[in-house]
N, C-alpha and C positions, 0 to 999 in steps of 0.2 A: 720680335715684332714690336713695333713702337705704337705707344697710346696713342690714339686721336683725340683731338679737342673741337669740340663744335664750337663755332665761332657765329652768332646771330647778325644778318647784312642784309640790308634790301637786296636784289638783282642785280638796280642801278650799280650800287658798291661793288659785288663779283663783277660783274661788267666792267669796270676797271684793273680790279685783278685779271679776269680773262686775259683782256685786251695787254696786258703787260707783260704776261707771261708768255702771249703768244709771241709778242715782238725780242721777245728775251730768249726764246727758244730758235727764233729763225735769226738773230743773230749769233747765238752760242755755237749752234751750226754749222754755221757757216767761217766763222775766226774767232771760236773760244773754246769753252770746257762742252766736249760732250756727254758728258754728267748732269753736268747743271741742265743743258738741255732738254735733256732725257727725263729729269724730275721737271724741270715745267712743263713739260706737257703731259706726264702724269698728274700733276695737281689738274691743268683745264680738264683731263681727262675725268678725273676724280670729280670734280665740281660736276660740266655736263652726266654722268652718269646719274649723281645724287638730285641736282636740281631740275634736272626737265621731265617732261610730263610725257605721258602716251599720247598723240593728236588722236582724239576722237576719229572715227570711220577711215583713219590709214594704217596699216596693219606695218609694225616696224618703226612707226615714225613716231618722230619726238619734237617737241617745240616748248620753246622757254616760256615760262610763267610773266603776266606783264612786271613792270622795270620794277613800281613800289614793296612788291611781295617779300616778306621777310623772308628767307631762306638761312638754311644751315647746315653750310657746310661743316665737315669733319676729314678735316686733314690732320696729319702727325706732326708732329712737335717742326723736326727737320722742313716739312712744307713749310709751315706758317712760317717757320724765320728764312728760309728763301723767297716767300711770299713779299715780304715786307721791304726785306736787302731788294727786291725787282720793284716793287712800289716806290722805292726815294731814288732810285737807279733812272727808271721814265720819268717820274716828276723832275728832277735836274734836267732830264732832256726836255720835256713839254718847256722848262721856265727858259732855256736855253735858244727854243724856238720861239720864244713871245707865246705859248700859249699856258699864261698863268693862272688860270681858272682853272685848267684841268690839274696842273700841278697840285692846287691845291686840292679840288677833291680825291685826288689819288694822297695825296698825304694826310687827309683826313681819313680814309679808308687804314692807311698804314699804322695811325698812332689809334684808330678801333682797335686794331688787332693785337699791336705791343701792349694795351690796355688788359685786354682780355688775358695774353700771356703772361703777364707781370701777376692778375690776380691768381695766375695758375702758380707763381713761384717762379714763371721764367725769366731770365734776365738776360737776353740776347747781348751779345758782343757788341764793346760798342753805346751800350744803351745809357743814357744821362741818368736815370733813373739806380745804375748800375752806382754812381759816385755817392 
């Protein structure tokens, strides 16, 4: 079994993760690795389980915390650097389509996370940080 590492993010930030991992999983899918797949939607899986709430008076239901709320999640080593490789993967796509605002917040979310993993000792493939 592989360590986890909690990694401290507003919502806003997961909310990009989500959102990347789910477009990386309905592509993998569909004409790629379904591996890779298969761990992104365990990670959103992993995330949704740890960050959402009980909704008050519905029995079963759950609903996400507002957007500024620090959350922390704790995914395994393997997650977080497929997290990251799917984070510069849509940001290239967002800057590809003229949408460079979001590019950038997703690659600010991505160099949080190589940050936190670098102070962990990890040095992802790849990483500048590495040279």
């Amino acid at each position: 079994m592989s360590v986890g590492l909690i990694i401290a993010m507003t919502l806003r930030q997961w909310g990009h993760i989500d959102a990347c991992l789910d477009d990386d999983a309905n592509v993998e899918t569909v004409d790629g690795d379904p591996r890779r797949a298969e761990l992104a939607r365990d990670i959103r899986g992993a995330g949704a389980d740890q960050l959402t709430r009980e909704t008050p008076g519905v029995p079963g239901a759950r609903s996400w915390p507002p957007p500024d709320t620090i959350v922390r999640p704790k995914l395994t080593i393997a997650q977080w650097l497929l997290t990251i490789d799917v984070l510069e993967s849509w940001a290239a796509t967002c800057d590809r389509m003229g949408h460079h605002d979001t590019a950038a917040r997703r690659r600010e979310v991505r160099e949080l996370i190589l940050a936190r993993l670098r102070a962990h000792g990890v040095r992802p493939p790849g990483d500048g940080a590495n040279q």
